[in-house]
ZADO-1210 file (C-alpha; in nm, 4 decimals, padded with zeros to 6 digits):
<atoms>
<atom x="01.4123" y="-02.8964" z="04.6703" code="UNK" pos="1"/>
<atom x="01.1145" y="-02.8826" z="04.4592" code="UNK" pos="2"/>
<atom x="01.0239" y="-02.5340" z="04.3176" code="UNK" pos="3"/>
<atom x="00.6256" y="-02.4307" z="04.3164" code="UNK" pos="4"/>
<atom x="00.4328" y="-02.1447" z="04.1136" code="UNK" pos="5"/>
<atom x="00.5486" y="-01.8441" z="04.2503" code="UNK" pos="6"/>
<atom x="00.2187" y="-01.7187" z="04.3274" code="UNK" pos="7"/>
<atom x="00.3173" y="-01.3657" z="04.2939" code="UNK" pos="8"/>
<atom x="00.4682" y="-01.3866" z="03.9438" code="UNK" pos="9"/>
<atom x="00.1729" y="-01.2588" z="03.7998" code="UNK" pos="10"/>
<atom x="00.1684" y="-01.1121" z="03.4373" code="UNK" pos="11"/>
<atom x="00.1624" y="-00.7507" z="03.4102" code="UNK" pos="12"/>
<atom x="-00.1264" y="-00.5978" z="03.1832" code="UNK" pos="13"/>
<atom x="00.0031" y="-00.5082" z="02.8385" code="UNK" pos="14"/>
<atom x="-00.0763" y="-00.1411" z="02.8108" code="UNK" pos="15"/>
<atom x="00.0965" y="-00.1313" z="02.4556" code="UNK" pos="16"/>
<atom x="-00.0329" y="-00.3821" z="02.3049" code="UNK" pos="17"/>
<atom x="-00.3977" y="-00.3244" z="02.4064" code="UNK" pos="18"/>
<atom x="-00.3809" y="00.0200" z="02.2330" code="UNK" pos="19"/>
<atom x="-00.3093" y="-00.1195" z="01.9220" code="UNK" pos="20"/>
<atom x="-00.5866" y="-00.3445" z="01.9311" code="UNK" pos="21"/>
<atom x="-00.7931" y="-00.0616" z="02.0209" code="UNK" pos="22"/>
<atom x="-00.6536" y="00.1353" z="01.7371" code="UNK" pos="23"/>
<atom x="-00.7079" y="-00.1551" z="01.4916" code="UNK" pos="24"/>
<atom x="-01.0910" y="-00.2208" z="01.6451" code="UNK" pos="25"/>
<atom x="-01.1431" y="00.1462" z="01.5809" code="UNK" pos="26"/>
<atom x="-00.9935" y="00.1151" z="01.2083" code="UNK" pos="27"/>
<atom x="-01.2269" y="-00.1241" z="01.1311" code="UNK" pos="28"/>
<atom x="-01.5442" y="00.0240" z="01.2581" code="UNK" pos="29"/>
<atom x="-01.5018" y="00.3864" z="01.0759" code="UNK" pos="30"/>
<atom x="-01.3790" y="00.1447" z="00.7797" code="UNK" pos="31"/>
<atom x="-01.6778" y="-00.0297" z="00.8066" code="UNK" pos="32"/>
<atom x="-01.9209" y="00.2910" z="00.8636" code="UNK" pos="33"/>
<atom x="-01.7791" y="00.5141" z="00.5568" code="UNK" pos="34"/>
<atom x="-01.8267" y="00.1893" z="00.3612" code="UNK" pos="35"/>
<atom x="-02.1650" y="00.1648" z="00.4249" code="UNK" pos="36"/>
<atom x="-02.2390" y="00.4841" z="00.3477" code="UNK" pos="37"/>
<atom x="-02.1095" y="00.4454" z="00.0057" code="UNK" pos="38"/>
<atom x="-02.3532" y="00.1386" z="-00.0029" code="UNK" pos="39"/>
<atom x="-02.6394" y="00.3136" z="00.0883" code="UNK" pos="40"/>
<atom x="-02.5532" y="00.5906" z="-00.1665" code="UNK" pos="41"/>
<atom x="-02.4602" y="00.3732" z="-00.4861" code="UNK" pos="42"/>
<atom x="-02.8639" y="00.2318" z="-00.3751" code="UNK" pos="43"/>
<atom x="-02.9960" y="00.5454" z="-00.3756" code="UNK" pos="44"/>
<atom x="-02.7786" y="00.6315" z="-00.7499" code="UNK" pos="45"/>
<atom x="-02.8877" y="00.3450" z="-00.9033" code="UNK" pos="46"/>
<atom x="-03.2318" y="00.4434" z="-00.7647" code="UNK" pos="47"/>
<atom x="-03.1901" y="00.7673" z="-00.9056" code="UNK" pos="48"/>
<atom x="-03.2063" y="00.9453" z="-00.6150" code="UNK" pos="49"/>
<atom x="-02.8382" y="01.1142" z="-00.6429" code="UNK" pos="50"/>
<atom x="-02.9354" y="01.3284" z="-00.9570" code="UNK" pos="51"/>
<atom x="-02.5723" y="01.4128" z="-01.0898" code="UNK" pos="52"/>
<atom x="-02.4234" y="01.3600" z="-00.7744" code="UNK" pos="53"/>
<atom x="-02.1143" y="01.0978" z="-00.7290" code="UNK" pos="54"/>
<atom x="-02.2047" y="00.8091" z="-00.5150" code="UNK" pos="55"/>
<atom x="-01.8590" y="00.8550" z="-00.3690" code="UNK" pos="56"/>
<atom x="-01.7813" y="01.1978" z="-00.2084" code="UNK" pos="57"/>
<atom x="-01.4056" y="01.2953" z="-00.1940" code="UNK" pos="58"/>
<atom x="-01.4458" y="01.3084" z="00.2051" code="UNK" pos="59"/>
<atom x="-01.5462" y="00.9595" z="00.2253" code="UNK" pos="60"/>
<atom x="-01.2488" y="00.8239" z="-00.0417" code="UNK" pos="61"/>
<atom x="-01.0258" y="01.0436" z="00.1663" code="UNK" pos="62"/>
<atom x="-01.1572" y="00.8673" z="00.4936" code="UNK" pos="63"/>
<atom x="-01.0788" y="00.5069" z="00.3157" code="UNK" pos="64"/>
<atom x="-00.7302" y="00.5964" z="00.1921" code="UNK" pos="65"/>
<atom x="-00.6785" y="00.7209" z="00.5358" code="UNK" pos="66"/>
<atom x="-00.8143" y="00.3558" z="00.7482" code="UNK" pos="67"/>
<atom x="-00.6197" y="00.1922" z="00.4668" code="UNK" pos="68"/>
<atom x="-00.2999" y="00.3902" z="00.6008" code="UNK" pos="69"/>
<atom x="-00.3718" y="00.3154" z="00.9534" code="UNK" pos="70"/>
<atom x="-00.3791" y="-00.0456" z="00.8450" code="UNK" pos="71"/>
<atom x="-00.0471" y="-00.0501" z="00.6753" code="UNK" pos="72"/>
<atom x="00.1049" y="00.1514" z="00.9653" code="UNK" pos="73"/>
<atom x="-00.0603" y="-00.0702" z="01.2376" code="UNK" pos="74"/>
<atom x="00.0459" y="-00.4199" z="01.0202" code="UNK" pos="75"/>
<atom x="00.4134" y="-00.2776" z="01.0449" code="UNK" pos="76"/>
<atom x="00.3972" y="-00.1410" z="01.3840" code="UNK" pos="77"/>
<atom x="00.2774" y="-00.4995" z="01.4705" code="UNK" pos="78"/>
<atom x="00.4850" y="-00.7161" z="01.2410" code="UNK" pos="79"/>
<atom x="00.7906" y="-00.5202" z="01.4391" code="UNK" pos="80"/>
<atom x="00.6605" y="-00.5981" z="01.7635" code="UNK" pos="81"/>
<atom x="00.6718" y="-00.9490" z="01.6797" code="UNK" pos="82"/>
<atom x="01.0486" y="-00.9215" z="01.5521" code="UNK" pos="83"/>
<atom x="01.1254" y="-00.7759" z="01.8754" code="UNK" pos="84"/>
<atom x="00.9452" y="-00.9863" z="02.0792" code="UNK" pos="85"/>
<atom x="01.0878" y="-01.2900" z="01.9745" code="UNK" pos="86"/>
<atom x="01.4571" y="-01.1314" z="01.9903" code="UNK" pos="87"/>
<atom x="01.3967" y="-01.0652" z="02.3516" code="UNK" pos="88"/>
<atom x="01.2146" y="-01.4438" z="02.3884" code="UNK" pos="89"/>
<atom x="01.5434" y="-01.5582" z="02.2943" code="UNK" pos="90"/>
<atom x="01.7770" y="-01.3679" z="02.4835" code="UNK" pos="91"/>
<atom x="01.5780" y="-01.4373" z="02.8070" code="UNK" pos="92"/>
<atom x="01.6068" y="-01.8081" z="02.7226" code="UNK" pos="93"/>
<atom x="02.0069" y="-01.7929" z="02.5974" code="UNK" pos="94"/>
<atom x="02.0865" y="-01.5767" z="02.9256" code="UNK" pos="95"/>
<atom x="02.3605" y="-01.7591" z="03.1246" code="UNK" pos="96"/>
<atom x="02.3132" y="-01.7916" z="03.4870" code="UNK" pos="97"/>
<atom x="02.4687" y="-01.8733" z="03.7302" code="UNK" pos="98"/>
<atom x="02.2723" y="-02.0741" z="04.0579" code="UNK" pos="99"/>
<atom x="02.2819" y="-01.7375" z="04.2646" code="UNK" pos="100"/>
<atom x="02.1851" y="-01.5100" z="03.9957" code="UNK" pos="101"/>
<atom x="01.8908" y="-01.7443" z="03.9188" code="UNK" pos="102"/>
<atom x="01.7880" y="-01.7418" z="04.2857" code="UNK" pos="103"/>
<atom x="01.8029" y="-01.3535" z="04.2546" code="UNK" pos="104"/>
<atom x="01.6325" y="-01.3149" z="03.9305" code="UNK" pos="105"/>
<atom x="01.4086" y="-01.6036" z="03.9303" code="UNK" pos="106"/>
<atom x="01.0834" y="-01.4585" z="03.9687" code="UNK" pos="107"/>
<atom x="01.1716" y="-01.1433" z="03.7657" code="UNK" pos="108"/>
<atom x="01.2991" y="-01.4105" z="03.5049" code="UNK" pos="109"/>
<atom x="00.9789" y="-01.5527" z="03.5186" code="UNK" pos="110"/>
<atom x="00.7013" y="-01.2784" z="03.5300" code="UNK" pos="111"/>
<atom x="00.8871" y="-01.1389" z="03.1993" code="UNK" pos="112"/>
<atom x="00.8981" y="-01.4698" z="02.9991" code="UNK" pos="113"/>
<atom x="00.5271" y="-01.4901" z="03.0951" code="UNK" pos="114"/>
<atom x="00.4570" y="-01.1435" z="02.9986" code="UNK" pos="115"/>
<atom x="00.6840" y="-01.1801" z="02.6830" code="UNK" pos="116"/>
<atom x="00.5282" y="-01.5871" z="02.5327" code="UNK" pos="117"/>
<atom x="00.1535" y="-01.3951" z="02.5990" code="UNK" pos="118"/>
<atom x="00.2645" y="-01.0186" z="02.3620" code="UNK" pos="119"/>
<atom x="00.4315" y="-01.3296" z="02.1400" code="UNK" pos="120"/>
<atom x="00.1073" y="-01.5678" z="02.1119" code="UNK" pos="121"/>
<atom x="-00.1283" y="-01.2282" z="02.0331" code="UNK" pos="122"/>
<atom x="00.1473" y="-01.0573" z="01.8254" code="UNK" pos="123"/>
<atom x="00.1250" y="-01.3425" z="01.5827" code="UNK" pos="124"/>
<atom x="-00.2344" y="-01.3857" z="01.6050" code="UNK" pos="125"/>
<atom x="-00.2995" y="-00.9863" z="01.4589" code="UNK" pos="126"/>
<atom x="-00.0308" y="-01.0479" z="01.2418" code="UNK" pos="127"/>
<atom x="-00.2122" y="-01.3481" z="01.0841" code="UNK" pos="128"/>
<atom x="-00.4991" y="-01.1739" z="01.0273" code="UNK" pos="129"/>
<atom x="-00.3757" y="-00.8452" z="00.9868" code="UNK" pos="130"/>
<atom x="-00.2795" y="-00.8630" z="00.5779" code="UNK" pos="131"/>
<atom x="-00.5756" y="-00.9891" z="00.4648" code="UNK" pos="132"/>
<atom x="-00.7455" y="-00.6974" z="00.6403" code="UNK" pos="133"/>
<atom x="-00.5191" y="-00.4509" z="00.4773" code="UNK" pos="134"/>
<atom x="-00.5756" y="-00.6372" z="00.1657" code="UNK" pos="135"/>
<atom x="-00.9620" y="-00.6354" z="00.1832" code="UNK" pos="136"/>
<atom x="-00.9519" y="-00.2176" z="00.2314" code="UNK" pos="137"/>
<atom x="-00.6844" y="-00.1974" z="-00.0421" code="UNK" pos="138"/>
<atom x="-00.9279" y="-00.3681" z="-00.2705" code="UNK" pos="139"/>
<atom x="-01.2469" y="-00.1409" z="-00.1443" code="UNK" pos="140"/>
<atom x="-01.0560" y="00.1855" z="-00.1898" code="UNK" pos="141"/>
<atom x="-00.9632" y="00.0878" z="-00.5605" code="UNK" pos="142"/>
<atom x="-01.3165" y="00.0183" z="-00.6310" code="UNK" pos="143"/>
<atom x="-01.4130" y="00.3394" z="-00.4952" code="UNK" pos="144"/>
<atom x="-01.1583" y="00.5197" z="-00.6916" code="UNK" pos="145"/>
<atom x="-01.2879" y="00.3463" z="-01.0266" code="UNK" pos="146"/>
<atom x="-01.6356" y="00.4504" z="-00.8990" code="UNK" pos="147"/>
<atom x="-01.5598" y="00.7817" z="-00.8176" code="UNK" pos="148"/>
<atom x="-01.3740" y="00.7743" z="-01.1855" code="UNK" pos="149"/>
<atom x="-01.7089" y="00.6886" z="-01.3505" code="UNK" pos="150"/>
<atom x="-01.7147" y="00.3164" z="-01.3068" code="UNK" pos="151"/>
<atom x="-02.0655" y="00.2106" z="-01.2231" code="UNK" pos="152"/>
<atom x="-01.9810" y="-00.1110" z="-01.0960" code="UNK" pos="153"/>
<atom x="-02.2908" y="-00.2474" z="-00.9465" code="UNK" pos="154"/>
<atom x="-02.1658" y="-00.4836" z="-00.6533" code="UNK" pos="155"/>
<atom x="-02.1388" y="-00.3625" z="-00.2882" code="UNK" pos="156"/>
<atom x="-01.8542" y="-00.2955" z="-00.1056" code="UNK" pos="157"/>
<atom x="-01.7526" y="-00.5760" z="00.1884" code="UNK" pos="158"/>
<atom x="-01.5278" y="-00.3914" z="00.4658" code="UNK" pos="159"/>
<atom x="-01.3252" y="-00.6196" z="00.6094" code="UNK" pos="160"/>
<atom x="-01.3459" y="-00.7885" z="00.9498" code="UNK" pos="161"/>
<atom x="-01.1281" y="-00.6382" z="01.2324" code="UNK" pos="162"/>
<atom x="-01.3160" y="-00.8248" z="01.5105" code="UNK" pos="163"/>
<atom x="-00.9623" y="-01.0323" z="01.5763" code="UNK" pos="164"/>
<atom x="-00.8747" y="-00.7381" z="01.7185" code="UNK" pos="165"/>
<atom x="-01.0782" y="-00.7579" z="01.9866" code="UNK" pos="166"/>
<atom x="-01.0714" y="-01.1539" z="02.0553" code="UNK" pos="167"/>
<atom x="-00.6893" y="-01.0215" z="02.0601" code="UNK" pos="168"/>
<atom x="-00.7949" y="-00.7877" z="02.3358" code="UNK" pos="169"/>
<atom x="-01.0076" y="-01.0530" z="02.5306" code="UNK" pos="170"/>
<atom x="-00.7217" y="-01.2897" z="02.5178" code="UNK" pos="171"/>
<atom x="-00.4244" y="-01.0367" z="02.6893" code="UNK" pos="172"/>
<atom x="-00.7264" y="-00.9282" z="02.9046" code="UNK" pos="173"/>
<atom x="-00.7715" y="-01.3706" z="03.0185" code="UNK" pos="174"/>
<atom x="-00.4321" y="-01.4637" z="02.9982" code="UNK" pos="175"/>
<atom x="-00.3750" y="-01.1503" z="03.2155" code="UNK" pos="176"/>
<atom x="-00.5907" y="-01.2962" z="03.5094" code="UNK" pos="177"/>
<atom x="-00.5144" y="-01.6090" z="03.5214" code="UNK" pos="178"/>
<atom x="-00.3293" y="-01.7715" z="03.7951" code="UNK" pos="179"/>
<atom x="00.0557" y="-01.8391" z="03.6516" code="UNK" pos="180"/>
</atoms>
């Protein structure tokens, strides 16, 4: 007897794991927007536009040490995810069954590994990319502080990409609809 696709086995949407791309997406963009605004204002300082103003307010170094704690949080939240993910890849595989419990479990067996190698696959994409995000901000918040110290460093200030978080999102949203 020859076993087919199950056409019902089809993966579940991954709720979880779309927030925290979300979150992440959302990280970058304020990261990116408070960044530029400390662009536009180190112009307009070395323009002397500022006066005796700091080209770095306290609310916008605030805002960066806060993204840069969202990273950190998000790169652990994610970097356990994985950990777990890959426990529970390998307990699904090491399972012992016998031939009536697969016949039982066999599509439940098989929607979950599904669901599990796709969370796997964009778990270790983000966490790929994830550090040298976190690394990026880390280095743009110590520049601000050294700015907002007295350094006039006269370079601009790169945010760093978090658009893998959403080619993260459009994969679980592909992998999600296609046939099993």
């Amino acid at each position: 007897m020859r076993v087919t696709s199950l056409p019902s086995a089809r993966i579940a949407p991954d709720d979880w794991l779309e927030r925290q791309c979300r979150q992440l997406h959302d990280v970058g963009c304020a990261l990116t927007g408070t960044l530029e605004q400390v662009n536009q204002r180190c112009e307009a300082a070395r323009a002397g536009q500022l006066g005796r103003r700091q080209p770095v307010t306290l609310e916008q170094l605030r805002e960066v040490e806060g993204n840069c704690q969202s990273l950190r949080r998000l790169q652990r939240t994610i970097q356990e995810a994985l950990y777990d993910t890959e426990q529970e890849i390998r307990e699904l595989r090491e399972r012992d069954l016998t031939p009536a419990d697969l016949i039982v479990e066999a599509e439940y067996l098989i929607v979950r590994y599904r669901f599990l190698r796709r969370r796997n696959r964009v778990l270790v994409g983000l966490h790929d990319e994830l550090p040298r995000a976190a690394l990026q901000a880390l280095h743009c918040l110590h520049r601000l502080r050294r700015l907002r110290e007295g350094d006039r460093e006269a370079t601009l200030f790169y945010p760093p990409g978090c658009e893998f978080a959403l080619a993260a999102l459009e994969q679980l949203r592909d992998e999600g609809e296609a046939p099993p």
